[in-house]
N, C-alpha and C positions, 0 to 999 in steps of 0.2 A: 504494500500500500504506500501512498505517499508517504504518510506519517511515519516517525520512527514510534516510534511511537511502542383352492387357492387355500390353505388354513395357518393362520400364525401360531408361531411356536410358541408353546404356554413356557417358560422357563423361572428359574429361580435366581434370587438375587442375594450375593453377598456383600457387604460391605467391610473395610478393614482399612485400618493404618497399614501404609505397602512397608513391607520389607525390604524393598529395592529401593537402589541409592538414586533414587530421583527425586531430589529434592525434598524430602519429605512429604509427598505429594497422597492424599489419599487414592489408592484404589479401589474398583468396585470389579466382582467378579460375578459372571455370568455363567450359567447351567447351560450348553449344547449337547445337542446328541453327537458332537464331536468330541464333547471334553468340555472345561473350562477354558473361559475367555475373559482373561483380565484387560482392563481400562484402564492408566491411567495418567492425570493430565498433567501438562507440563509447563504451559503456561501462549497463554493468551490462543492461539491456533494451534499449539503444538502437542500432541498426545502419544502417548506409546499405547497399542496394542500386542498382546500377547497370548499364544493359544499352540497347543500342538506342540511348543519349546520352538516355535516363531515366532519372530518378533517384526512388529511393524510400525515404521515412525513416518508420522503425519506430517507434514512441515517443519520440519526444524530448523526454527530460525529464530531471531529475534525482533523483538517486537518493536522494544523503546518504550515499551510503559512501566517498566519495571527492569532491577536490576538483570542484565544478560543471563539465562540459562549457562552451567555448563555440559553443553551436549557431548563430553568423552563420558561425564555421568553416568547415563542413559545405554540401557542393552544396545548393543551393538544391529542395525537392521538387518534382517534378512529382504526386507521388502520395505522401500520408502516412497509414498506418496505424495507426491507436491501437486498441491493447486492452481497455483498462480504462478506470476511473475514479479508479484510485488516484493518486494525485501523481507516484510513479515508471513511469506510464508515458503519463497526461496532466498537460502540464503548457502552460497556455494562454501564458506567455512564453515556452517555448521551442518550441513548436510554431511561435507566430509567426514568430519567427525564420529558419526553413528553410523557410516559404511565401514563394512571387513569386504576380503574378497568375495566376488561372487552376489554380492548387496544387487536385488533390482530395486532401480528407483523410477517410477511410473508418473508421468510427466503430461503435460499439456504440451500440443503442438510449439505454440508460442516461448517455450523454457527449451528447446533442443541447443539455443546456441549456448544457456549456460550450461546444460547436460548433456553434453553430446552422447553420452553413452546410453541418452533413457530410453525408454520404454514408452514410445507417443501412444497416447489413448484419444479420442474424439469422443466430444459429446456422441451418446447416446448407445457405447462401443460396452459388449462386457467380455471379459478375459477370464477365461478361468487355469488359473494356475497350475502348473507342473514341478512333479517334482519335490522338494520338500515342503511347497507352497501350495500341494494338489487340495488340500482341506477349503482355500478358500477360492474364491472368487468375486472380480472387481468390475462392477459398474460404474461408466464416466456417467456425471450426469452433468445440464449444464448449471451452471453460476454468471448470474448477470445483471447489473441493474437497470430497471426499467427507467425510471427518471433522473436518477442521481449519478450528478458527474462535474468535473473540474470549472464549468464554465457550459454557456449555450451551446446545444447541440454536441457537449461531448459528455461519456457516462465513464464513470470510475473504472467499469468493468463492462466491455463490451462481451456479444452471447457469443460465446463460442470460443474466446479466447482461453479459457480456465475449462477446468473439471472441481466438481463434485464429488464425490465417490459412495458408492455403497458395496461398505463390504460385509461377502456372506460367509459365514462360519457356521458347522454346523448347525444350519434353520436359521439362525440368528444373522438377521439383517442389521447392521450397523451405516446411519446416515450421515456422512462430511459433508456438511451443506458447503464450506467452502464462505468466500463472499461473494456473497447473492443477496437480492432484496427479494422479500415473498411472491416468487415471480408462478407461472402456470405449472412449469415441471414441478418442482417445490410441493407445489396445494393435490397437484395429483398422481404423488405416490402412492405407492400401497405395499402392506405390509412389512411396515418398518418399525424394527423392537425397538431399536436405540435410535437417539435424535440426538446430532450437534450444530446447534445453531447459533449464526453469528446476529450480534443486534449494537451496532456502534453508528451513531452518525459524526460527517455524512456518510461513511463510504459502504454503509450496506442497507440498515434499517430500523429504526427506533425499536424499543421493546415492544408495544402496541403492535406494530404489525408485524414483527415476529413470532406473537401469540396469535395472531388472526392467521398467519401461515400454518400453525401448527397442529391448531385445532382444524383444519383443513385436513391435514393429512394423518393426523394422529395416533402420532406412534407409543409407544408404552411408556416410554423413559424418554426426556428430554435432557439436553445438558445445556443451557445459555455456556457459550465462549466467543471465545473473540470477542468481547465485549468493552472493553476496556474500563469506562466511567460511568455505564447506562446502570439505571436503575433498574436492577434485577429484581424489588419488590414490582412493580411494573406489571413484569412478564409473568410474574407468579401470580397476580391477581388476574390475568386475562384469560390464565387456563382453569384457574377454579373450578372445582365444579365440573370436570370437565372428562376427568377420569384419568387425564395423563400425567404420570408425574413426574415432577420439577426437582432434578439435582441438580445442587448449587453445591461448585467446587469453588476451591483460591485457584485462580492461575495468573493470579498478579502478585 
């Protein structure tokens, strides 16, 4: 970013102080007919998931709203996913970082010059992995905003530039919404266990219409990130009621 700034799987849910040296960061662990699949966040877009004894890291980068992550921290990826092009969610030192040999890191067309080795995905494209990665599989989805952008006639994030992603682990769909405003893809998903949604203005969406996207597509678990200084009391009043529920982690 500019700034530096059909039947759903019924599963169960753990919660816990992580034992892993990220930050002291809580993780939440998830019941698949694969196995467990741990969460957990890292700060502002950037998350580690882990499942199988794979690991996968979300954009690592830094943000600028808080003191820099150390991503040598952080398990080492077998599989890293980047969004965007913006700084807060590629960031070519700290992607470093959390590759070993062999690391795939899954990319939007628009990041090939700083990735040359990734892994290009298109809106709308799903991949299913091989190999010691055969357990999951990866939906691009897109991320875009409708109205919001630097100046007339230009938007923060044009469609088609970035991915989204959803990844599936056994049963268990997990949602990177990426930065996106509550755009058409977004409202009509389906079958989505876990939700991570960004709500920062201007460059994605107030909390208001982050709950009005959500309850749209209403997944089981949501997580507000990317957020940086929005009022996350907000987003939790707009799902009330609603049957979906609202973790709230530090990733600042």
């Amino acid at each position: 970013m500019p700034y530096m700034r059909t039947t759903r799987l019924v599963f169960c849910l753990v919660t816990f102080a992580a034992t892993t040296a990220i930050f002291g960061a809580q993780a939440d662990e998830f019941k698949t007919s694969a196995g467990i699949l741990k969460i957990t966040p890292i700060q502002h877009g950037s998350l580690t998931i882990e499942a199988g004894g794979q690991v996968i890291e979300v954009d690592p980068a830094v943000s600028g709203f808080a003191k820099a992550p150390d991503f040598s921290a952080v398990p080492k990826a077998d599989l890293a996913l980047i969004t965007d092009i913006h700084e807060d969610h590629l960031d070519t030192a700290s992607l470093a970082k959390v590759r070993k040999p062999g690391t795939m890191v899954i990319i939007p067309g628009a990041a090939a010059t700083q990735v040359p080795d990734g892994v290009v995905m298109k809106n709308g494209e799903t991949k299913k992995l091989t190999g010691k990665l055969a357990p999951f599989t990866i939906e691009a989805i897109p991320m875009y905003n409708l109205i919001r952008g630097p100046s007339p006639g230009q938007l923060f994030h044009d469609k088609g530039r970035g991915n989204g992603y959803i990844v599936t682990y056994g049963g268990l769909r997990i949602y990177l919404a990426g930065d996106t405003e509550g755009i058409p893809e977004m409202r009509s998903l389906k079958n989505i266990d876990v939700a991570f949604v960004p709500m920062i203005l201007p460059y994605t969406m107030p909390p208001e219409e982050a709950a009005e996207a959500v309850k749209a597509f209403h997944p089981k678990v949501v997580y507000p990130y990317h957020y940086g200084e929005s009022d996350l009391k907000v987003f939790e009043k707009g799902l009330a009621g609603t049957g979906i529920e609202v973790r709230i982690r530090n990733w600042y």
